[in-house]
DRENPAVO-445632 format. One record per residue: residue in one letter; x negated, y, z of N, C-alpha, C in turn. Coordinates in pm, whole numbers, padded with zeros to 5 digits, always signed. Each point is the difference from the previous one (the first is absolute). Example, Ala and Ser with C-alpha at 12.3 -4.5 7.8 and 13.67 -1.06 7.14 Angstrom:
<rozas>
A-01319-00569+00780+00089+00119+00000-00090+00120+00000/S+00035+00105-00072-00082+00119+00006+00077+00109+00073/
</rozas>
This chain:
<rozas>
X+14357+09501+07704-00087+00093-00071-00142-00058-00005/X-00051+00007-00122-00129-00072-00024-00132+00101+00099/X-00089-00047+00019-00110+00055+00074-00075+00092-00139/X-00064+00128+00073+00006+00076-00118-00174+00005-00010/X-00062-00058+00012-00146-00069+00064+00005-00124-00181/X+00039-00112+00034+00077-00086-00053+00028+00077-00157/X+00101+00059+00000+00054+00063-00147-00100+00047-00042/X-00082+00100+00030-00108+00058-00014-00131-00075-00057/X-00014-00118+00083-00122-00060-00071+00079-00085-00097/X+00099-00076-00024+00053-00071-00108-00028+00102-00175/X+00051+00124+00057-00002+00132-00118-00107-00012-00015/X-00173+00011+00091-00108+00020-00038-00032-00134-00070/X+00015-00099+00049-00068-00105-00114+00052-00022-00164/X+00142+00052+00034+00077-00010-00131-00062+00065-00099/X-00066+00126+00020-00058+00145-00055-00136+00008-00046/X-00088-00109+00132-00091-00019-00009-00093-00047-00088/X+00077-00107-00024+00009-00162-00063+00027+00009-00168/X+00087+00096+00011+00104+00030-00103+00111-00120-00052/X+00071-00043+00112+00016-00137-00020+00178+00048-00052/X-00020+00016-00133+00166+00105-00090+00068-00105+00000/X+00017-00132+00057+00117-00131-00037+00044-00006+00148/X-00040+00086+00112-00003-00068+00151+00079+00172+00056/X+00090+00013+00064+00050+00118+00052-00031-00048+00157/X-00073+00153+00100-00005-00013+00120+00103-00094+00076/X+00097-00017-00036+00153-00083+00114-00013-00118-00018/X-00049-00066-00127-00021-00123-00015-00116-00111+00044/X-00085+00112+00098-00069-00093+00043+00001+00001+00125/X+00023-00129+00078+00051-00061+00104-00153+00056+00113/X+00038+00043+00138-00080-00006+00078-00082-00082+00032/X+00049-00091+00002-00127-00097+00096-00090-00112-00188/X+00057+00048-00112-00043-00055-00101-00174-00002-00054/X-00042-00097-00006-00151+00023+00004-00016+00088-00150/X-00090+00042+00080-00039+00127-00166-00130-00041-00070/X-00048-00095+00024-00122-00052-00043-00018-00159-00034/X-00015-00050-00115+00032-00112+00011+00108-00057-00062/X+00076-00055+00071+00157-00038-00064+00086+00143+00059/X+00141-00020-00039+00036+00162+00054-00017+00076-00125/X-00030+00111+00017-00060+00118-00090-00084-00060-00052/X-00110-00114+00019-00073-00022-00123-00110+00102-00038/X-00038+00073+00145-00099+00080-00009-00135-00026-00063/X-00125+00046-00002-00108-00020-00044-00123+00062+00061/X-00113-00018+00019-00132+00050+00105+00028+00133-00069/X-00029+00023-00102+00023+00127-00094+00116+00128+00044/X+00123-00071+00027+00130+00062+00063-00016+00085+00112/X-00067-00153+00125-00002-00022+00131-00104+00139+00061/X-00099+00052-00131-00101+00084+00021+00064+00150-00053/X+00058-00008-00097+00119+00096-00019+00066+00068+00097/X+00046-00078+00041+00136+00020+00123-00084+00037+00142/X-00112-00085+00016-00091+00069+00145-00048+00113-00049/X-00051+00054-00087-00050+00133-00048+00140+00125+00032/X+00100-00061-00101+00118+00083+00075+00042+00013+00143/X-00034-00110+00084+00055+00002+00149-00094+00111+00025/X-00101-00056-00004-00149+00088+00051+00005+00181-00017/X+00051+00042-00103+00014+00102-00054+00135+00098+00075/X+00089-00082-00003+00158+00023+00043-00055+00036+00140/X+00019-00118+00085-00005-00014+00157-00117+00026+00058/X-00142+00022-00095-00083+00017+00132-00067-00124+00050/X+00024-00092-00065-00026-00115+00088-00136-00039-00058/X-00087-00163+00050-00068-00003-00033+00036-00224-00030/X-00042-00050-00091+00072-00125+00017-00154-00023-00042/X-00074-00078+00110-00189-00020-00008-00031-00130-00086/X+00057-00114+00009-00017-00132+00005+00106-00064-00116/X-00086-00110-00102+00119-00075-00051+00083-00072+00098/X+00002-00038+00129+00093-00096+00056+00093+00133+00060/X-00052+00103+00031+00114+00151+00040+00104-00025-00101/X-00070+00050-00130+00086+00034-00151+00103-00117+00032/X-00073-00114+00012+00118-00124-00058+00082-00023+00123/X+00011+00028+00129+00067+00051+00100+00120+00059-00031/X-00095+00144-00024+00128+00111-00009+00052-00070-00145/X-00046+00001-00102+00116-00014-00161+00046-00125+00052/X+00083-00117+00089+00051-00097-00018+00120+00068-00035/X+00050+00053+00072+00166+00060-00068+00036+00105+00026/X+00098+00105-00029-00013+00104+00030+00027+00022+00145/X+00094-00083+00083-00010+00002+00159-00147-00005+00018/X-00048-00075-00021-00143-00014+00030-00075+00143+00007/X-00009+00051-00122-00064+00161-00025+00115+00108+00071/X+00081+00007+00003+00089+00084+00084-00055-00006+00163/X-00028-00108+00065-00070-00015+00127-00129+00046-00020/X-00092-00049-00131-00132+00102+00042-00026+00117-00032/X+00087+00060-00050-00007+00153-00068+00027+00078+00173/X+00089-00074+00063+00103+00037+00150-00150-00012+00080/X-00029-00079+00003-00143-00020+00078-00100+00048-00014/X-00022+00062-00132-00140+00053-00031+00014+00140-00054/X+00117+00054-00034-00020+00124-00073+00053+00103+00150/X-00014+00161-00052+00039+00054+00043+00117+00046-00009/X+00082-00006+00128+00136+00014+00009+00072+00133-00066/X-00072+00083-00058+00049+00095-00091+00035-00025-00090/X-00048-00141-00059-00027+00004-00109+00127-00135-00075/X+00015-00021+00104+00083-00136+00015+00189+00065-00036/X+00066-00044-00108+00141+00028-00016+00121+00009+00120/
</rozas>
């Protein structure tokens, strides 16, 4: 059974992004989302922290945080776990 943390943020970037050629299942956990990978963009990357930020509560301060947490979605699944409030978390 997939981690529901995981499913959850795959759905939010999909939605986010509006990325209509890419379905949540098809993108691999540990797949970089910025860069090669998803082929993200600074533009996206600010997208998607606005949504974390909003969702979880969290606060992502620093470009080297952002590019931290967005390496892949394992990556952001650990800092959402680390930084948000556990209510808030799937």
């Amino acid at each position: 059974m997939a981690d529901l943390l995981t499913q959850r943020l795959k759905c939010m970037i999909v939605e986010t992004l509006h990325l209509e050629d890419i379905q949540p299942e098809q993108i691999a956990d540990d797949e970089a989302l910025i860069g090669t990978g998803l082929s993200l963009d600074s533009i996206d990357a600010l997208e998607l922290v606005v949504r974390l930020e909003k969702e979880f509560g969290i606060k992502i301060a620093t470009s080297e945080e952002s590019k931290a947490a967005l390496a892949s979605v394992s990556s952001l699944a650990a800092f959402v776990r680390k930084r948000a409030d556990p209510a808030k978390i799937p």
